[in-house]
N, C-alpha and C positions, 0 to 999 in steps of 0.2 A: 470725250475724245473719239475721232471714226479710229475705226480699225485700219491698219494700215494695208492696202492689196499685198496679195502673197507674188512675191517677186518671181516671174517665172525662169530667169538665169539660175536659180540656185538649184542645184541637182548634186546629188551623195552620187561619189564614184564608186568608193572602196570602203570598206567598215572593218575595223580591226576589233569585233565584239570578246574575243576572248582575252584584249587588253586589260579591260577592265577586272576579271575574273583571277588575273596572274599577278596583276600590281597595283599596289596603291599608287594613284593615282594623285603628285604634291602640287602641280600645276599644269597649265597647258597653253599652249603660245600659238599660233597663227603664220606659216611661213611659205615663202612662194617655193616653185619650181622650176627649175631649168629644164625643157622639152621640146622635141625637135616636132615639127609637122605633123609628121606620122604618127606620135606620141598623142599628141591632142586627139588627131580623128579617131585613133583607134582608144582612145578612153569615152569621148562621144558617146562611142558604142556602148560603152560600158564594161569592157574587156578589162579588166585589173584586179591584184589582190594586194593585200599591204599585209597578211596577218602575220608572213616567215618574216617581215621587215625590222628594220631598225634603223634608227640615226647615227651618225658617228662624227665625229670633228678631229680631223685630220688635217693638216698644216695647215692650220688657224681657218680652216673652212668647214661649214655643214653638211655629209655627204647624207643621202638615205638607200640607203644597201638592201641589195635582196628586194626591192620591188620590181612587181610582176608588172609589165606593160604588155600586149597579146601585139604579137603582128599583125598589121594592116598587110590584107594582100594585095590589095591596089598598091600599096607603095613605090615597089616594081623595084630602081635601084639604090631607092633613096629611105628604106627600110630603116629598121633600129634594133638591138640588141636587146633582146625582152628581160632580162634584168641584169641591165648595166647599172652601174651606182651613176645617181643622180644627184645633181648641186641642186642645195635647200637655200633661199634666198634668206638672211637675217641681218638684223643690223648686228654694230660690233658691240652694242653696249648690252645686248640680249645673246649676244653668242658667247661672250665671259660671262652673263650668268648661268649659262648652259656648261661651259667648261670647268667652271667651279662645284657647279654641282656636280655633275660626271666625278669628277676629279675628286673634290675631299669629300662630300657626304654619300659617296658609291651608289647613286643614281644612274636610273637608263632612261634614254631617251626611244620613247616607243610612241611611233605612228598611231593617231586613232582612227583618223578620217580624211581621204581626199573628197574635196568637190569642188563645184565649180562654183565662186561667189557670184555675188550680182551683177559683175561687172563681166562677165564668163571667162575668167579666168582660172587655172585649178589652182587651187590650195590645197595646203595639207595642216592638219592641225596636230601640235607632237605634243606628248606627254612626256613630264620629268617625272620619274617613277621609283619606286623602289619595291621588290621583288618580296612577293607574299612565300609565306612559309606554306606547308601542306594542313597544319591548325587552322591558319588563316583564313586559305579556300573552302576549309568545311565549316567556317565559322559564317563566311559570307554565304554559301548555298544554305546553309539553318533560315540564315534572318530572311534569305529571300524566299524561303520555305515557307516560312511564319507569318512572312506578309501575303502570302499568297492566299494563304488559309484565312488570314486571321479579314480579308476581303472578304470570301465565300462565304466566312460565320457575316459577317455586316449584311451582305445582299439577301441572305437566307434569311436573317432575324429583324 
């Protein structure tokens, strides 16, 4: 089979690395975003963070709170609110399995990644998570320890 060309639409906005480090991570889903103009150009740039963020579902809707959008200064009067809560687009048969989780197994929903798919549109991909204890975190920084090592013994030997 050819290799398939690498799509040049796709571009990483925002990276939420220390998600990974705080939660286990029990699935992760694909969801769009509601963004005005301004919001687009000034993510272009590359202007945004997601790491203080989170999801939330508030009267049967998906909000995501606390993300960082930077001002566009060209805007002029047609600007936006660098972190207003934004509507996450889902269907409803994925947004009740969102709220059930939320709801009875004490799951968070945590941002990992906006970009822009193939189509150039931005997405954001969220995680149903559940919150590492401080044993946890020093159990994952070991193994990532070990492998790091146990690489440098293989390239060395």
């Amino acid at each position: 089979m050819a290799k398939e060309p690498e799509n040049k639409n796709y571009k990483i906005i925002a990276e939420n690395r220390r998600a990974r480090f705080d939660y286990f991570i029990e699935s992760d889903l694909e969801v769009g975003i509601v963004l005005t103009g301004s919001e687009v150009k000034s993510l272009r740039t590359g202007q945004s963070n997601i790491a203080e963020s989170y999801a939330s579902i508030e009267g049967g809707e998906l909000w995501l709170i606390n993300g960082y959008i930077a001002t566009l200064l060209n805007a002029g009067v047609f600007g936006h609110d660098e972190r207003r809560k934004r509507k996450l687009l889902v269907s409803r048969r994925e947004l009740s399995r969102l709220w059930q989780a939320v709801g009875r197994e004490g799951m968070t929903l945590v941002p990992l990644v906006m970009y822009f798919n193939h189509k150039g549109l931005v997405k954001l991909k969220i995680g149903v998570a559940k919150g590492k204890k401080v044993a946890d975190k020093r159990e994952t920084s070991a193994k990532r320890d070990w492998n790091r090592q146990k690489q440098r013994l293989l390239k060395q030997g």
